[in-house]
C-alpha positions in Angstrom: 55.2 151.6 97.4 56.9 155.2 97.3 58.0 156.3 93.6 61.7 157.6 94.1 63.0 161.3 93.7 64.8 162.3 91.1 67.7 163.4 91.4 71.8 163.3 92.1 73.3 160.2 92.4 76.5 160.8 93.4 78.7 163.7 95.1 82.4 163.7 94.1 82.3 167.9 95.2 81.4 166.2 99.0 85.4 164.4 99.0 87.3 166.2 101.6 84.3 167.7 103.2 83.9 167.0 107.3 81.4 164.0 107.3 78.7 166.1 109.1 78.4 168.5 106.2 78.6 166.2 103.7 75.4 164.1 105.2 73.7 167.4 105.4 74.4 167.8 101.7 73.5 164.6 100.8 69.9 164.8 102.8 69.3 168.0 101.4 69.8 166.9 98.0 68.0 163.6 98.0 65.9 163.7 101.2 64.2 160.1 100.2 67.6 158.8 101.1 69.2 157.6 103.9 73.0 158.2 104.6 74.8 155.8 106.3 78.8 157.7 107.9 81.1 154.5 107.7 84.5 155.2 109.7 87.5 153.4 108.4 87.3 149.4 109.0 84.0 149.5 108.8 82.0 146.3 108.0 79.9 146.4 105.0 77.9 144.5 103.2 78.3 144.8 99.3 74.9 145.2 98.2 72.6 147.6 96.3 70.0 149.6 98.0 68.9 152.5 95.9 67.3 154.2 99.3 70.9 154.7 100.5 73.9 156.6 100.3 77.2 155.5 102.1 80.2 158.1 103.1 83.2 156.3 103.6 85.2 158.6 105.4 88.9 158.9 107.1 90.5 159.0 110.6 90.4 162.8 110.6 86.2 162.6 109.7 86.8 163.7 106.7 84.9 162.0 103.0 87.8 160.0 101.3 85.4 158.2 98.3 82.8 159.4 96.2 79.1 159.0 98.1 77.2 157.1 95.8 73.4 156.3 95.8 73.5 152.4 96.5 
């Protein structure tokens, strides 16, 4: 069993940033995460995982909601 990083949980400075910079943020920040792009419509299921990070973002490919570890 892997102990977690420490570290950010959340990003509110990635909303509005193009989804491919904001992953690259996100990995560089908390690389024992995985990020997960969501387009809108996406299916989800509402659970936690503390491993990842989900970017909800718009039509234009842009982050519309905070990232959040979970």
């Amino acid at each position: 069993m892997s102990v977690p990083i420490t570290g950010k949980s959340s990003w509110p400075e990635l909303v509005g940033v193009q989804a491919t910079l904001a992953a690259t943020a996100i990995a560089h920040d908390r690389p024992d995460v995985s990020v997960e792009v969501l387009p809108p419509g996406s299916p989800v299921i509402p659970d936690f995982n503390p491993t990842r990070v989900r970017v909800f973002i718009n039509n234009g490919g842009f982050v519309n909601q905070v990232p959040v570890i979970g």
